[in-house]
C-alpha positions as CSV (number, residue, x, y, z in Angstrom):
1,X,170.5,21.1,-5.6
2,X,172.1,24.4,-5.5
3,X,174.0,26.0,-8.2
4,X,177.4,24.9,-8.5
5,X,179.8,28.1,-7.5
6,X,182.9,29.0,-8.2
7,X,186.3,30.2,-6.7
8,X,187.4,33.7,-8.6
9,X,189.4,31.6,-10.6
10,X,187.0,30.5,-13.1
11,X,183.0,31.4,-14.3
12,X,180.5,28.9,-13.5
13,X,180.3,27.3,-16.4
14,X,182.3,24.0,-16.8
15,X,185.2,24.7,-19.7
16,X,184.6,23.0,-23.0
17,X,186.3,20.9,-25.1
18,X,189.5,22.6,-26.5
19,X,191.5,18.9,-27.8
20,X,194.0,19.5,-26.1
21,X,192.8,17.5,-22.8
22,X,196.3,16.8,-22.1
23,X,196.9,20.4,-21.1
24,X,193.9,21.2,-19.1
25,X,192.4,18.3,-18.1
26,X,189.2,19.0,-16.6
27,X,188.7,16.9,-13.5
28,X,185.9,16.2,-11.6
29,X,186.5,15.0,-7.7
30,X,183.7,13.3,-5.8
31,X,184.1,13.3,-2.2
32,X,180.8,14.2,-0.5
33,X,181.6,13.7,3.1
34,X,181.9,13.4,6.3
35,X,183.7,16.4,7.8
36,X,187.2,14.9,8.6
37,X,187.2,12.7,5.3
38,X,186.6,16.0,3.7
39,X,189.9,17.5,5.2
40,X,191.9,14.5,4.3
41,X,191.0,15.1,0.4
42,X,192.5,18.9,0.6
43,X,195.8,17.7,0.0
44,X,195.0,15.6,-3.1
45,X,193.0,18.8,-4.6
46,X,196.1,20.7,-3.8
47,X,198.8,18.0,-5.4
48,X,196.5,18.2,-8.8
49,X,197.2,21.4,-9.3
50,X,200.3,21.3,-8.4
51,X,201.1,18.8,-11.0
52,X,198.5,19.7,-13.5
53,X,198.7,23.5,-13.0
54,X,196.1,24.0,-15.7
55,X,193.8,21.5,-14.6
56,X,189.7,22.9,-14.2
57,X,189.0,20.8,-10.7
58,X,185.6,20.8,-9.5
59,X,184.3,19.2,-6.4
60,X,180.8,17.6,-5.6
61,X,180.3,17.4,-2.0
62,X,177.0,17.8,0.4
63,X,175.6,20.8,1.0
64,X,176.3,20.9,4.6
65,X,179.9,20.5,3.9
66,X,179.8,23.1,1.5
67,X,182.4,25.5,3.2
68,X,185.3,22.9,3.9
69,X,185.4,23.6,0.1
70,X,184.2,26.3,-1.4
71,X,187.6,28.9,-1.4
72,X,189.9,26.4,-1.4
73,X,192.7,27.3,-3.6
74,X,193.0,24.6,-5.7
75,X,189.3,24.4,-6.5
76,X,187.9,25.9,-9.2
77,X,184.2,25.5,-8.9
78,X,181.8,23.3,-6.3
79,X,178.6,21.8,-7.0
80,X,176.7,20.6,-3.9
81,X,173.8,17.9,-3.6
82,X,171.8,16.5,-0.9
83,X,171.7,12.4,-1.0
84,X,170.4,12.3,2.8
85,X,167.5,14.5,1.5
86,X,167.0,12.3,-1.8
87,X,167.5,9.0,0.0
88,X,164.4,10.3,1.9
89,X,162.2,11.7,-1.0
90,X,163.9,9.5,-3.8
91,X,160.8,9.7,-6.1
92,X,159.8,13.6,-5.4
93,X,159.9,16.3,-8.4
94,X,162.5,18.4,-6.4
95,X,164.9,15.0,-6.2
96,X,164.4,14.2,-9.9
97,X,164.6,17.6,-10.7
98,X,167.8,18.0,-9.2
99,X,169.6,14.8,-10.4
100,X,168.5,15.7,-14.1
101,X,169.8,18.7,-13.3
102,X,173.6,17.3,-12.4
103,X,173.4,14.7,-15.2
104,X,173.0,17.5,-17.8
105,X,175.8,19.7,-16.4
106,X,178.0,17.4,-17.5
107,X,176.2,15.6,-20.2
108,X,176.4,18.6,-23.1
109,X,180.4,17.8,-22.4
110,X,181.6,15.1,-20.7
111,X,184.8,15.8,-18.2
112,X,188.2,14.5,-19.3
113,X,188.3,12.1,-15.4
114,X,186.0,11.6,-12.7
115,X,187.4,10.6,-9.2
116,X,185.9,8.9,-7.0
117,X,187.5,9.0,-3.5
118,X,184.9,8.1,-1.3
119,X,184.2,4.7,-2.4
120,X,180.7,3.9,-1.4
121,X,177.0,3.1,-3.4
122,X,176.3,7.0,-3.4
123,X,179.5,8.6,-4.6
124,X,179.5,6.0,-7.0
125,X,176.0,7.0,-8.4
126,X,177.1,10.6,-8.9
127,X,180.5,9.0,-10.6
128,X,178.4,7.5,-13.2
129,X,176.0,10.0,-13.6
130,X,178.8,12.2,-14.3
131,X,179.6,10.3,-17.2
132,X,183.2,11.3,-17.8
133,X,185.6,9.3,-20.1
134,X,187.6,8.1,-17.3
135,X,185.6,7.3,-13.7
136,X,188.8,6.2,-11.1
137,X,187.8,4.8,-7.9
138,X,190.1,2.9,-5.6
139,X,190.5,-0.7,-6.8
140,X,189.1,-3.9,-4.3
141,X,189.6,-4.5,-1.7
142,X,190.6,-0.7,-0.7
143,X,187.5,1.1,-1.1
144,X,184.6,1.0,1.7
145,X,181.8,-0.3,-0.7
146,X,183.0,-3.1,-3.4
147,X,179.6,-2.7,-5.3
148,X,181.1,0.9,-6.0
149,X,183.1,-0.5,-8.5
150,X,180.3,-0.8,-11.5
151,X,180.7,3.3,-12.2
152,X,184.8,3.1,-13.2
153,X,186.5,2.1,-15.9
154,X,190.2,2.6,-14.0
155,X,190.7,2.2,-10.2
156,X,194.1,2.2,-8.5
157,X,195.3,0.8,-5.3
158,X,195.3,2.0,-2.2
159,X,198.3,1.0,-0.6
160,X,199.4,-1.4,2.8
161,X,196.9,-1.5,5.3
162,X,198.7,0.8,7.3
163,X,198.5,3.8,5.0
164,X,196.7,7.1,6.3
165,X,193.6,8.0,4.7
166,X,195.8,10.9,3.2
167,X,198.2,8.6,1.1
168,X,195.4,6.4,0.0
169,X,193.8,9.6,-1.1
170,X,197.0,10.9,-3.1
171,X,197.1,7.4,-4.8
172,X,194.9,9.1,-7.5
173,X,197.5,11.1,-8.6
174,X,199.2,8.2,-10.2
175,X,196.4,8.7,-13.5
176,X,198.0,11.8,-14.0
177,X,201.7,10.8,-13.6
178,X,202.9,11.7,-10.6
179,X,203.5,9.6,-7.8
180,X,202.4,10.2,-4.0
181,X,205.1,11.5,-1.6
182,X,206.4,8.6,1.0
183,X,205.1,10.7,3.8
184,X,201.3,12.3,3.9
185,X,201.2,15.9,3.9
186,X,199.3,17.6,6.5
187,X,195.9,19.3,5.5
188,X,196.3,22.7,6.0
189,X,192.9,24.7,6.6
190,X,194.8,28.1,6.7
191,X,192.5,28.7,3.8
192,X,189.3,29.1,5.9
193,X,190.3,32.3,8.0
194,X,189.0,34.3,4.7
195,X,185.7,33.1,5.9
196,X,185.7,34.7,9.4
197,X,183.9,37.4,9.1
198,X,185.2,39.2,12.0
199,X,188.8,37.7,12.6
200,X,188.7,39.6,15.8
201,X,185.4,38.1,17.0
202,X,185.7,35.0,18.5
203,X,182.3,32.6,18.9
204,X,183.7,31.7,22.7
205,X,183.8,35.4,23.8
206,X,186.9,35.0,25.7
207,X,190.2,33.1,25.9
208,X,192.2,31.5,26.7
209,X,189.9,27.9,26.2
210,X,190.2,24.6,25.2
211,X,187.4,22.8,23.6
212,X,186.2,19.8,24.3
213,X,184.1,17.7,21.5
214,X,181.9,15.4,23.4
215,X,180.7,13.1,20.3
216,X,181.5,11.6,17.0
217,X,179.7,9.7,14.1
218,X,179.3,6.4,15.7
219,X,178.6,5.5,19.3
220,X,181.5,3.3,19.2
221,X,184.3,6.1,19.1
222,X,182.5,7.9,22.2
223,X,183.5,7.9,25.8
224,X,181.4,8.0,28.5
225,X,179.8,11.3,29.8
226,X,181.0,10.8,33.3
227,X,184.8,9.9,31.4
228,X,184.4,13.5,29.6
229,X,183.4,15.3,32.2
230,X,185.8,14.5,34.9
231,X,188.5,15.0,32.3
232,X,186.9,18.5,31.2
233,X,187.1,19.5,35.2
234,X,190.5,18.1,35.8
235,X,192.0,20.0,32.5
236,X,189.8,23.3,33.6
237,X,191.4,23.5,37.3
238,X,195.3,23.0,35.9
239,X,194.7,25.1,33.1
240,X,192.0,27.6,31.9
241,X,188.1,27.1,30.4
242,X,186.9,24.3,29.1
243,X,183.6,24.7,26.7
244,X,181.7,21.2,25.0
245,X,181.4,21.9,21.5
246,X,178.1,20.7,20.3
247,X,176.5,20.4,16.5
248,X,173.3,18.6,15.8
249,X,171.8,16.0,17.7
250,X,174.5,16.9,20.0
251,X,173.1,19.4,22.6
252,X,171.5,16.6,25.2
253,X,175.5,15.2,25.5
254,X,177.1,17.8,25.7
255,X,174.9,19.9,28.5
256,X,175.0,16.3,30.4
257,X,178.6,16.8,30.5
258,X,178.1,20.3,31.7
259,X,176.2,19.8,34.3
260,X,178.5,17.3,36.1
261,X,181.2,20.3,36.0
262,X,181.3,23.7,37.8
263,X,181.4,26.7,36.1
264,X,185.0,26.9,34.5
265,X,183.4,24.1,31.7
266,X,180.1,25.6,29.8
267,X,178.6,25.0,27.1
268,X,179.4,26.7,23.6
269,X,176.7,28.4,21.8
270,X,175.4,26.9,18.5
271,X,177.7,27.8,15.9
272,X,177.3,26.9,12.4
273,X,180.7,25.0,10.6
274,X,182.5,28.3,9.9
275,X,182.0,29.1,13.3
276,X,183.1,25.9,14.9
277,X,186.4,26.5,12.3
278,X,186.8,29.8,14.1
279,X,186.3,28.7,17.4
280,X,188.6,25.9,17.7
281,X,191.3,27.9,15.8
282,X,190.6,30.5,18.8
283,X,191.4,27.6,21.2
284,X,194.4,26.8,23.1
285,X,193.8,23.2,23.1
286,X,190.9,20.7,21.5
287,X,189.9,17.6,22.3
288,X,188.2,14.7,20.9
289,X,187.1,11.7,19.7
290,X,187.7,10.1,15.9
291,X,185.3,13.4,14.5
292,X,185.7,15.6,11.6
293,X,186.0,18.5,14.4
294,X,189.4,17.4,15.7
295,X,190.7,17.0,12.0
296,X,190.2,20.4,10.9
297,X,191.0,21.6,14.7
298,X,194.6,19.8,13.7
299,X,194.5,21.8,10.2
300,X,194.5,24.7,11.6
301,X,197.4,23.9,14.0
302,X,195.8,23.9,16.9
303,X,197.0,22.0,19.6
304,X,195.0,18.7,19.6
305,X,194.6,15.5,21.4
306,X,192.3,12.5,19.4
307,X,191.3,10.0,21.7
308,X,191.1,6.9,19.7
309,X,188.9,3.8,21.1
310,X,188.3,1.9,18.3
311,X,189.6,3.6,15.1
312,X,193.0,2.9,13.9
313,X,195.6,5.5,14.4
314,X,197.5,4.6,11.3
315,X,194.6,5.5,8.8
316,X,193.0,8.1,10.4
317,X,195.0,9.9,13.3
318,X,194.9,13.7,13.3
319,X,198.4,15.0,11.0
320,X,200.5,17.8,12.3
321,X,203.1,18.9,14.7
322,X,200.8,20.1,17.7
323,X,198.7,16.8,17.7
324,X,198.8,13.7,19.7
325,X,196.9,10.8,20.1
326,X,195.7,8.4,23.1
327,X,194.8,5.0,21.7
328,X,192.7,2.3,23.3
329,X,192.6,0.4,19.8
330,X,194.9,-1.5,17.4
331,X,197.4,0.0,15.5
332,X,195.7,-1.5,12.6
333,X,192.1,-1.5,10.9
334,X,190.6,-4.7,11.0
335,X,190.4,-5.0,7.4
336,X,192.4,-3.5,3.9
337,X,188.9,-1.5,3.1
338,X,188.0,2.3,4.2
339,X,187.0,1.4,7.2
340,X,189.0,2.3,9.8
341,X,187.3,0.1,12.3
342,X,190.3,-1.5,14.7
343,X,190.3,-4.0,17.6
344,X,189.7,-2.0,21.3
345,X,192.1,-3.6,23.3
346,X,191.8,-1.0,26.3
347,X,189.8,1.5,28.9
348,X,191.3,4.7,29.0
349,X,190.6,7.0,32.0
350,X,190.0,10.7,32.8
351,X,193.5,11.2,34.2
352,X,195.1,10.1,31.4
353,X,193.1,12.6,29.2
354,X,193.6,15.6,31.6
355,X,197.8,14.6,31.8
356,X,198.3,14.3,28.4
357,X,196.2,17.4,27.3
358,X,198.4,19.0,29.9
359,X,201.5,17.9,28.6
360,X,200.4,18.5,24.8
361,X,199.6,22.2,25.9
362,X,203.1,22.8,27.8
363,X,205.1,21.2,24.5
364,X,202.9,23.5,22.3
365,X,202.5,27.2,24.0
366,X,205.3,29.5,24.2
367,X,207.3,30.6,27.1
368,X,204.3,32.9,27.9
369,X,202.1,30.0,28.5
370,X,200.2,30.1,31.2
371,X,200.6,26.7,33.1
């Protein structure tokens, strides 16, 4: 495990004990992934220290996520682990090493609360491991995993089935004495442009482009490559160039897609995740599936269109002005839990992709646009 860093706001070492908990609580939130489940958490980060302004808020999330919040304003310090890498080598000395490691941090003085956003058998390993006097998770039957629930000692509710993943996030405020807002802010990843380290480059090489994202974490939130392509060609003919997106595991998809297009749709190079932030702020218009990608495309304010097959747009639909969202799926998840899983009730086609990126682009761009 790497070294926890820190935001210039604090050193690395955790702050100890003062007795007076009440005035600088010092909170540690566990939410180690995915990508888009990452962005949805920014807003509760932010709302602690808006009403804890004192609060010491550290983060635990995966390594490879380790830039969606390391900066971040509200955070004070990050600590990263690998539990696709211990999962693997559970019983290796680099694995032990590193878990004694994390359980000592916080052993010599135990945080004032622990949250526990994530919900599922890992985060709630590191929740208890963490040891602080109060471990919050979301109560049954809100959060993904219900075996979870044997690291807290307090959990709160999520809210109706409905709610985004956003306001079930902002539920753990309520420890602290503030109540979520009726309506779920938007995660804003202005933030990340710090990281760019040219803010003139862009990873694309020219523009205007829109960006298509050809995959997602499950098969069942994919369309077809022949769907994606013809789309990709249709929206590169009305309006400028379209380049597939790719991260790992990706490539084979992605060039598929290519290949069944001419040469206004190419493929993008291989960017790592501050890259991909760059390049789809760089874009004129992004689209996608259900993926982290077309969350933190919509945090950036991009103008983005989700296409939804079987998640529900309710919990997990892109936030912001400039987004919008074709849905083949109920409105609903199938169940109170994490999951967003919904029924797919329809097909949807390449043309009604290529028309509604269209009309998304002509509501967004100014009068200089040029459709």
């Amino acid at each position: 495990m790497q070294r926890p860093t820190s935001s210039p706001r604090s050193s690395n070492a955790l702050p100890r004990s003062t007795g007076s908990r009440d005035i600088a609580p010092r909170v540690v939130l566990v939410r180690l992934s995915a990508l888009g489940d990452v962005v949805h958490t920014w807003p509760l980060a932010e709302a602690l220290r808006t009403c804890k302004p004192s609060i010491h808020l550290t983060w635990v999330v995966e390594e490879a996520l380790r830039d969606l919040v390391e900066g971040h304003p509200a955070v004070d310090q990050v600590i990263t682990v690998s539990t696709t890498r211990w999962r693997r080598s559970p019983f290796s000395a680099r694995t032990r090493s590193e878990i004694t490691q994390l359980r000592d941090r916080f052993g010599e003085d135990s945080p004032d609360f622990c949250l526990d956003s994530q919900g599922v058998i890992k985060s709630a390993i590191l929740t208890k491991l963490i040891n602080a006097k109060k471990r919050i998770g979301l109560a049954r039957p809100w959060r993904r995993e219900l075996i979870a629930g044997f690291a807290y000692t307090d959990t709160v509710p999520g809210g109706p089935r409905s709610s985004h993943v956003v306001s079930t996030n902002l539920q753990f405020l309520r420890p602290f004495g503030a109540s979520p807002p009726s309506t779920p802010p938007v995660p804003s990843g202005d933030w990340l442009r710090a990281k760019w380290q040219d803010p003139q480059a862009d990873p694309a090489e020219e523009k205007p482009y829109a960006v298509l994202l050809p995959a997602a974490g499950r098969p069942g939130k994919i369309l077809n490559v022949a769907t994606l392509a013809t789309a990709a060609a249709s929206i590169s003919r009305a309006t400028f160039p379209v380049i597939v997106a790719w991260g790992p595991g990706e490539r084979e998809r992605a060039e598929a897609i290519v290949q069944q297009c001419d040469s206004n749709v190419r493929l993008a190079p291989s960017t790592n995740l501050v890259q991909l932030a760059q390049l789809l702020d760089n874009a004129d218009l992004v689209i996608g599936a259900d993926t982290g990608p077309v969350h933190l495309a919509a945090s950036l304010s991009t103008p983005t269109l989700a296409v939804f097959l079987d998640t529900s747009t309710e919990r997990n639909g892109p936030l912001g002005a400039k987004t919008r969202v074709i849905s083949g799926a109920a409105e609903e998840p199938t169940t109170l839990s994490g999951s967003a899983h919904a029924i797919r009730k329809r097909e949807i086609s390449a043309d009604e992709i290529s028309a509604s990126a269209i009309n998304l682009l002509r509501e967004s761009k100014d009068t200089d646009s040029p459709i």
